[in-house]
Backbone as a printed PyTorch tensor [residue, N CA C, xyz], in Angstrom:
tensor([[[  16.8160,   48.1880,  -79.6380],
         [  15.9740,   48.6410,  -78.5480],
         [  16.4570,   50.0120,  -78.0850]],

        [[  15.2900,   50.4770,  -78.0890],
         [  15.8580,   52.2930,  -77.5840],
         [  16.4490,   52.4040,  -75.3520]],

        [[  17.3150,   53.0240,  -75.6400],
         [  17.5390,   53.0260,  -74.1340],
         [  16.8290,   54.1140,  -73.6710]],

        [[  16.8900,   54.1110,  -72.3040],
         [  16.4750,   54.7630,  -71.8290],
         [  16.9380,   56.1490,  -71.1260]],

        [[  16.2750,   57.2870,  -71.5670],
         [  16.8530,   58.4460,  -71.4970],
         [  17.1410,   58.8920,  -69.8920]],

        [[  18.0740,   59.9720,  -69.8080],
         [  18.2180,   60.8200,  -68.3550],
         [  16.9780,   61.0810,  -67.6800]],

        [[  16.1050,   62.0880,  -68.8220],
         [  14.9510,   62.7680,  -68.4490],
         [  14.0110,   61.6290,  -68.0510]],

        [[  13.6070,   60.9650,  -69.1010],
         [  12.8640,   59.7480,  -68.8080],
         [  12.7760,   59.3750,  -67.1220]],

        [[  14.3980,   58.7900,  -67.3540],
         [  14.5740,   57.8930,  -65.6110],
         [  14.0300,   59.1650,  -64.8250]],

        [[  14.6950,   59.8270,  -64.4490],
         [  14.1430,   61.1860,  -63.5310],
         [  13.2720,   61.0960,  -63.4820]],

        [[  11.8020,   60.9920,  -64.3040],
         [  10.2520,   61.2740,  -64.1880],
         [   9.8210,   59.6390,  -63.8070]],

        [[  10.3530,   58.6040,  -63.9150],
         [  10.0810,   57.0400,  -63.4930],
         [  10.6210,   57.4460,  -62.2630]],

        [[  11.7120,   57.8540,  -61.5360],
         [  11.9330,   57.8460,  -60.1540],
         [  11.4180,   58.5150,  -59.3540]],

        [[  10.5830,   59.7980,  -59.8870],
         [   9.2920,   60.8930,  -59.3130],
         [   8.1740,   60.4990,  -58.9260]],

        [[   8.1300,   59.1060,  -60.2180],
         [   6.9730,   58.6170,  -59.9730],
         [   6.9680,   57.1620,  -58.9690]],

        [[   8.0740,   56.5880,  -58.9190],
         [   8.0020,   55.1110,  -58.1180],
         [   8.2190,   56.1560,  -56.6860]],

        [[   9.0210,   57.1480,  -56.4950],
         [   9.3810,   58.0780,  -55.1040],
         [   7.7700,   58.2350,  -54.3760]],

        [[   6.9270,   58.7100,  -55.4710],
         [   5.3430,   59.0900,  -55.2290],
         [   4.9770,   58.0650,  -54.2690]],

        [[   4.7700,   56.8230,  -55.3810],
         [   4.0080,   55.2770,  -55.0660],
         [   4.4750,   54.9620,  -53.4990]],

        [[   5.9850,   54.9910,  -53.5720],
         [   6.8650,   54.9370,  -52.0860],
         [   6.3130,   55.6130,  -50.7620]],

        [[   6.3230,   56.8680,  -50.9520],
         [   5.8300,   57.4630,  -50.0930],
         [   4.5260,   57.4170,  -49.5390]],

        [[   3.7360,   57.1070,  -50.7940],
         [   2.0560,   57.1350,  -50.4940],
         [   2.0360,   55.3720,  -49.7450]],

        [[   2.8580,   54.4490,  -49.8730],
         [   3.2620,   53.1370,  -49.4350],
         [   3.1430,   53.5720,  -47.6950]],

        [[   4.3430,   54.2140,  -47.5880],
         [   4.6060,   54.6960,  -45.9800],
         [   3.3480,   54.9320,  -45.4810]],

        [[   2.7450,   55.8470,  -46.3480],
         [   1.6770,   56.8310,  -45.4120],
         [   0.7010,   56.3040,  -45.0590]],

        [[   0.3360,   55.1510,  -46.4730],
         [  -0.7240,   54.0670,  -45.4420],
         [  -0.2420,   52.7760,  -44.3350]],

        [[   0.8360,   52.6520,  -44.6730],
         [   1.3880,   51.8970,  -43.2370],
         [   1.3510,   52.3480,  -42.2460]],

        [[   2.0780,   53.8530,  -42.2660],
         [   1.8180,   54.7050,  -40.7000],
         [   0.2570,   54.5690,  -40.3460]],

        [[  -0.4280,   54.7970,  -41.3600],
         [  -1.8580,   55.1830,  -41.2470],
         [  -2.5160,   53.8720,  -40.4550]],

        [[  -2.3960,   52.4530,  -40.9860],
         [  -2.6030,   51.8070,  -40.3450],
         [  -2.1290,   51.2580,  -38.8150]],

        [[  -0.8060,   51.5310,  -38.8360],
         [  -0.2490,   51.2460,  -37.5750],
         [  -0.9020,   52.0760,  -36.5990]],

        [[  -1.3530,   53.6510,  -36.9520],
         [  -1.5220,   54.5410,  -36.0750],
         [  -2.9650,   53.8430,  -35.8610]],

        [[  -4.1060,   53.4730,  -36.5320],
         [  -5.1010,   52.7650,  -36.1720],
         [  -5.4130,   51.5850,  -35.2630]],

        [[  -4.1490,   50.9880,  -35.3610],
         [  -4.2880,   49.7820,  -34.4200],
         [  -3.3130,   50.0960,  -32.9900]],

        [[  -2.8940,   51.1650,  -32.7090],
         [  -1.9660,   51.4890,  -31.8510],
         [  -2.1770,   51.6400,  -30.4970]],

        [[  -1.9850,   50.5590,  -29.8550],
         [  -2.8200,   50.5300,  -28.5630],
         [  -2.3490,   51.4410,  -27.4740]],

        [[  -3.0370,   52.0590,  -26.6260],
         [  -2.3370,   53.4120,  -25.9420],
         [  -3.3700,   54.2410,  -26.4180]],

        [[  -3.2090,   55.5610,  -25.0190],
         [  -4.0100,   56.3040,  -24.9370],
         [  -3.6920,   57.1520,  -26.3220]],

        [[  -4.7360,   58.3460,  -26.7090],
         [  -4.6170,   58.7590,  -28.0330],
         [  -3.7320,   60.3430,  -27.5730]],

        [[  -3.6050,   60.3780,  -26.9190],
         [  -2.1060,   61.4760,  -26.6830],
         [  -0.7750,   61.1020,  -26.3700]],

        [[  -0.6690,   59.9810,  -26.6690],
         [   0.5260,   58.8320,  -26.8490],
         [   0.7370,   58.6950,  -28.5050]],

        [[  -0.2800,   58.3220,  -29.1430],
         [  -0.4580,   58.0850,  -30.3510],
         [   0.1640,   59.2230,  -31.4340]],

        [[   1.1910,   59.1970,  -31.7640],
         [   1.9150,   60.2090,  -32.7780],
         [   1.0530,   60.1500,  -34.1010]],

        [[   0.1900,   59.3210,  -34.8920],
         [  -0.4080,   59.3290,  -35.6250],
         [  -1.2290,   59.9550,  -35.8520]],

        [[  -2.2820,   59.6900,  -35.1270],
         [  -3.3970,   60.3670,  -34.6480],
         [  -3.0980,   61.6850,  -34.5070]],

        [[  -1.9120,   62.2260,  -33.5190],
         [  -1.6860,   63.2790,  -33.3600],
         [  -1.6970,   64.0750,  -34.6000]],

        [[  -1.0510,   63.7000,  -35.7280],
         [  -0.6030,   64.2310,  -36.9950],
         [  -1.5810,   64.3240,  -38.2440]],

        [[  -2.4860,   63.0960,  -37.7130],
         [  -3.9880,   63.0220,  -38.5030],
         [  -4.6110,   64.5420,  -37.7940]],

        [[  -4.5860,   64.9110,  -36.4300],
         [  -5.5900,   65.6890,  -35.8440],
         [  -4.9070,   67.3190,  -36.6020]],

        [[  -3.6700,   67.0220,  -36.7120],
         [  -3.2350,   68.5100,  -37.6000],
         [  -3.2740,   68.4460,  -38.9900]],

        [[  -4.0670,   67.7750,  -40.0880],
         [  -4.6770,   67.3900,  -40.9810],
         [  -6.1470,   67.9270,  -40.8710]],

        [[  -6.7310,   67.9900,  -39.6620],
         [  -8.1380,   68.3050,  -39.8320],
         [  -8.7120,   66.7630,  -40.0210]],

        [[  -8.6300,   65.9700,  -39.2410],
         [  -8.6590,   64.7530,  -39.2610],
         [  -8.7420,   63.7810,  -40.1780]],

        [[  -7.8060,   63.8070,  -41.1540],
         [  -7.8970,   62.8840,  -42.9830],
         [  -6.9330,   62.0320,  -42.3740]],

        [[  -7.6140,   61.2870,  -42.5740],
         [  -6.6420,   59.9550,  -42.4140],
         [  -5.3690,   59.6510,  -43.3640]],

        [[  -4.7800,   59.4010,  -42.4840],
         [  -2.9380,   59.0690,  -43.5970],
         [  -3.4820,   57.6800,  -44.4250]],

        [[  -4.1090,   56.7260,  -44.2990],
         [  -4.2140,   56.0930,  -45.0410],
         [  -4.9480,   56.8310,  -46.1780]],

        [[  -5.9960,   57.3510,  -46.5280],
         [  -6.3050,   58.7110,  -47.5870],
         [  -4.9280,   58.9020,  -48.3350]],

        [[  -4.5330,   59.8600,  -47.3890],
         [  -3.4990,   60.3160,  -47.9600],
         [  -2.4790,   59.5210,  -48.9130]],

        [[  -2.3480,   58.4080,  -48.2070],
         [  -1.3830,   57.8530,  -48.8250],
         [  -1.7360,   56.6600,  -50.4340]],

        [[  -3.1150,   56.8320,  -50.2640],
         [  -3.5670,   56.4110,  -51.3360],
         [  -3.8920,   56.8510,  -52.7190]],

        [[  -3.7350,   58.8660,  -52.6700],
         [  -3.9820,   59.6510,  -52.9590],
         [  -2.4180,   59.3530,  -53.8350]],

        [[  -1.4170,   59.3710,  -53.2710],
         [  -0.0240,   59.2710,  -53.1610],
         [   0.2070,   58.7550,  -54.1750]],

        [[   0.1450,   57.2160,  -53.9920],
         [   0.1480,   56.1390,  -54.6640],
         [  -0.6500,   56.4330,  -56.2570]],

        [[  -1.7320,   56.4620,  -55.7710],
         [  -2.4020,   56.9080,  -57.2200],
         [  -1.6860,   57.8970,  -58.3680]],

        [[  -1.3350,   58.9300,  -57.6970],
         [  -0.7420,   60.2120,  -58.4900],
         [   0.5110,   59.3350,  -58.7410]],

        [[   1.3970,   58.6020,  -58.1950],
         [   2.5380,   57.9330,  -59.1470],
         [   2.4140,   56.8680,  -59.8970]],

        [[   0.9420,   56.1250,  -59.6350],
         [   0.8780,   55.1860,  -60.8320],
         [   0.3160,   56.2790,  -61.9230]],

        [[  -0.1660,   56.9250,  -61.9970],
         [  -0.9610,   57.8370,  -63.5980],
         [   0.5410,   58.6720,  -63.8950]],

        [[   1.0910,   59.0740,  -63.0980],
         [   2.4150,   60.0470,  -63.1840],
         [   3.0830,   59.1260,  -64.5790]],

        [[   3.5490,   57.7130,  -63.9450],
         [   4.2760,   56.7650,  -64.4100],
         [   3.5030,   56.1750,  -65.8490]],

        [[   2.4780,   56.0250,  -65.6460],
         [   1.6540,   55.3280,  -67.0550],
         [   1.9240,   56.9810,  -67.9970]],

        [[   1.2540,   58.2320,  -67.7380],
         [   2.1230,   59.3010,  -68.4290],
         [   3.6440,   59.0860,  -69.1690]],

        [[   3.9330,   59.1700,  -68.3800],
         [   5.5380,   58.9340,  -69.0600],
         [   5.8600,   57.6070,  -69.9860]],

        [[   5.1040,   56.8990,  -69.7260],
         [   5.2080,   55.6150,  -70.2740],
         [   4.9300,   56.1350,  -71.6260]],

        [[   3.2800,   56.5740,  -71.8710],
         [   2.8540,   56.6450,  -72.9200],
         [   3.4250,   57.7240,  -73.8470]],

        [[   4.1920,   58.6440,  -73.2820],
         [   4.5890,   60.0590,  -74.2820],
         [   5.9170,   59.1970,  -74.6230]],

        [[   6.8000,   58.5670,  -74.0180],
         [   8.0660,   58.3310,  -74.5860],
         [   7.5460,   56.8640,  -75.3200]],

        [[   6.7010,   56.0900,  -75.2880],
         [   6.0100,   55.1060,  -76.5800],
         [   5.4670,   55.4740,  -77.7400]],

        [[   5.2590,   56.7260,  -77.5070],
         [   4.4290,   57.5330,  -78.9590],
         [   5.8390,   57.8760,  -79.4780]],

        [[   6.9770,   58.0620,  -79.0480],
         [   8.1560,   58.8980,  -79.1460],
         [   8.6760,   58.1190,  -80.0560]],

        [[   9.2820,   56.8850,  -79.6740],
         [   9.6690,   56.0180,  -79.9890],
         [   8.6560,   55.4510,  -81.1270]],

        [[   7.6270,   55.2270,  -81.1380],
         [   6.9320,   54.7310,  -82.3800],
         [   7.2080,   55.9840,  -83.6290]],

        [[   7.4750,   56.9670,  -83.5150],
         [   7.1370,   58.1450,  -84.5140],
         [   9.2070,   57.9240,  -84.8190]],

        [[  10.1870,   57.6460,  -84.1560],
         [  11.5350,   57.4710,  -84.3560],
         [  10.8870,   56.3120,  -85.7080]],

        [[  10.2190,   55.0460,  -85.1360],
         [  10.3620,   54.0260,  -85.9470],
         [  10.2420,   54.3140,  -87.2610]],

        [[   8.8200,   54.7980,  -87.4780],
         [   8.1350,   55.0310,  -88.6720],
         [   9.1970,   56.2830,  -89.4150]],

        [[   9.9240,   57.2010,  -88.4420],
         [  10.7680,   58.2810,  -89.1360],
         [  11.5490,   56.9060,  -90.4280]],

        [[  12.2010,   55.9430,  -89.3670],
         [  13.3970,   54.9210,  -89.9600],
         [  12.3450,   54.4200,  -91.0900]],

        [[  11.3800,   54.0020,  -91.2570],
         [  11.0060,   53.0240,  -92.0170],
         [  10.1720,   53.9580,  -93.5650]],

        [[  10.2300,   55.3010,  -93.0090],
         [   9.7510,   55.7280,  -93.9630],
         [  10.8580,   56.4330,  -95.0670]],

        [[  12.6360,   56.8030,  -94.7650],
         [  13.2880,   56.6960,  -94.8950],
         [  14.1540,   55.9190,  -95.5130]],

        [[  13.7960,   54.5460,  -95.4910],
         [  13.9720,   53.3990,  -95.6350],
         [  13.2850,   53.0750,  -97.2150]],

        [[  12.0720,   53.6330,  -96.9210],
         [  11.1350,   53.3300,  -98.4220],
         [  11.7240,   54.2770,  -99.0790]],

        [[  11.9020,   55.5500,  -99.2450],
         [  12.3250,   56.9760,  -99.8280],
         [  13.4560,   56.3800, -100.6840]],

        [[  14.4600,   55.5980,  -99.8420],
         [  16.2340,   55.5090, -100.4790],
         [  16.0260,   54.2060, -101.1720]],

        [[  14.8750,   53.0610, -101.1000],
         [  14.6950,   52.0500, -101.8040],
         [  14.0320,   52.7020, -102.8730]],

        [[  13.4340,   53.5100, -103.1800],
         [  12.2760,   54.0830, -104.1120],
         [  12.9450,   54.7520, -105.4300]],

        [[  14.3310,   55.2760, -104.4350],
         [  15.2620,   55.8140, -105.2960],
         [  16.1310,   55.0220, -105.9880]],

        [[  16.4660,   54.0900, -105.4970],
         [  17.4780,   52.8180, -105.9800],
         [  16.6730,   51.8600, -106.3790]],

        [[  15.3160,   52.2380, -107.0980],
         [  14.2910,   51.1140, -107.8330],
         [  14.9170,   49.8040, -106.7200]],

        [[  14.8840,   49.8300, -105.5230],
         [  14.8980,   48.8750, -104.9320],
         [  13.4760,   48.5870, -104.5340]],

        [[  13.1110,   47.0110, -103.9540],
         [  11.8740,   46.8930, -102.8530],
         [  12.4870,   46.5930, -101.1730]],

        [[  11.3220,   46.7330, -100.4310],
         [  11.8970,   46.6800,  -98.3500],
         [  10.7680,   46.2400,  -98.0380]],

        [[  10.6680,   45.3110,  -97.8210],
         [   9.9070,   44.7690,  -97.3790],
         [   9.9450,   44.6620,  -95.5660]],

        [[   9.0960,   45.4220,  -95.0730],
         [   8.6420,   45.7060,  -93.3100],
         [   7.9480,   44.5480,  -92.6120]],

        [[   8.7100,   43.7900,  -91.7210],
         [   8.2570,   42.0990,  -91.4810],
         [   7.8520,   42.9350,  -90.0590]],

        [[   8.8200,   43.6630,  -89.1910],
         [   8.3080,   44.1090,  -87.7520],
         [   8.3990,   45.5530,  -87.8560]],

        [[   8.0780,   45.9370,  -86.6270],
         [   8.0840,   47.7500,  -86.6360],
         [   9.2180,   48.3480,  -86.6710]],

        [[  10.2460,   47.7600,  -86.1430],
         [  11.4560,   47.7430,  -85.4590],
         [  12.5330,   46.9750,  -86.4990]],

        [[  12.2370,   46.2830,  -87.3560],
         [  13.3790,   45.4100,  -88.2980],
         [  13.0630,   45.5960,  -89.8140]],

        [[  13.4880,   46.2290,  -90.4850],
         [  13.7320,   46.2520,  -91.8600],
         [  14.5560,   45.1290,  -92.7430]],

        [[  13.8650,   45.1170,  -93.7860],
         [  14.9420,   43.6050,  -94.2940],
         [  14.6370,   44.4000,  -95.9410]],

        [[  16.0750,   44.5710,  -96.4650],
         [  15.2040,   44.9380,  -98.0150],
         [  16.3580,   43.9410,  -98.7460]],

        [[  15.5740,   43.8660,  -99.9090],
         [  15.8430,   42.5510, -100.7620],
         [  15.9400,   43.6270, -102.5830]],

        [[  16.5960,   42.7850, -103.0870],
         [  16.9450,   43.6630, -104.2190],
         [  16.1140,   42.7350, -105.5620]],

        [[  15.2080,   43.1530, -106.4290],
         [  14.1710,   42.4080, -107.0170],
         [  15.0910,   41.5420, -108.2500]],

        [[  14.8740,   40.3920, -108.2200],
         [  14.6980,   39.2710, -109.3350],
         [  14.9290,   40.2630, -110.3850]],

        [[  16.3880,   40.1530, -111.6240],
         [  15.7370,   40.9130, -112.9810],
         [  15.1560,   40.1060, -113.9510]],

        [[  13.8930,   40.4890, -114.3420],
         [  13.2830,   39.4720, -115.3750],
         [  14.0790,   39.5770, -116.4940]],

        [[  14.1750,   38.4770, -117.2100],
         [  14.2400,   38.5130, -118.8110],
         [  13.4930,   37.8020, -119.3880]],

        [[  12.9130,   38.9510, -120.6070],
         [  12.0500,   38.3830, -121.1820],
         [  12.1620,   37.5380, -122.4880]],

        [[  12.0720,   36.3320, -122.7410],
         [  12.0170,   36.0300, -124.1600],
         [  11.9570,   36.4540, -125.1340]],

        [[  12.8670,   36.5750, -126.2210],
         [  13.0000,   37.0470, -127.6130],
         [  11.8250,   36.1590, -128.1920]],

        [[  10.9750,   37.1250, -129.0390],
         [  10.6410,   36.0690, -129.7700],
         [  10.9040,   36.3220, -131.2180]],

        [[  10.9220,   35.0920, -131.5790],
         [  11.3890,   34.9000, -133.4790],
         [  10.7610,   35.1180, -134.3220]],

        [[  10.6240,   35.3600, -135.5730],
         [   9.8090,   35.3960, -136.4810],
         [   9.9100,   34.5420, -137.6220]]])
């Protein structure tokens, strides 16, 4: 199993940091909605009104979104990565059997098993 790289983690923690934050922003967002008290009491609101009035829940959904696609990104470039390592191994694999009149037989993507062929002998025949 391939581990997981520096760079990798860094761009998974950019992206769960995203999801996190956009988490907060609709909690504030909601709390500030149900927040009983006059609306110049209300710190939410207040902060929605220097927004141009977009609601933090918006916002924070906006948030969220951009770190789940962030995260499925990264997912998919380091799975293509890793599939193209495999096929490097397995094609490698056929090359040095091909050369050693060996056969390899490929059961998973990931596991190679090579087997060295049966030598026939053939019957003499008599006359």
């Amino acid at each position: 199993m391939k581990k997981v790289t520096t760079k990798e983690f860094i761009w998974y923690l950019a992206a769960g940091l995203l999801a996190f934050l956009g988490l907060i922003a609709v909690i504030f967002g909601i709390i500030g909605y149900h927040m009983a008290g006059p609306a110049g009491t209300n710190f939410v609101i207040q902060f929605e009104e220097k927004l141009n009035n977009f609601p933090l829940r918006f916002i924070g959904l906006i948030l969220i979104a951009a770190g789940l696609v962030l995260a499925v990104i990264v997912l998919l470039i380091n799975a293509k990565k890793a599939d193209r390592e495999v096929e490097k191994r397995i094609r490698r694999e056929q090359r040095l059997a091909a050369q050693a009149n060996q056969t390899i037989e490929v059961k998973k993507a990931v596991e190679i098993i090579e087997e060295k062929p049966a030598v026939e002998v053939e019957p003499v025949e008599s006359k």
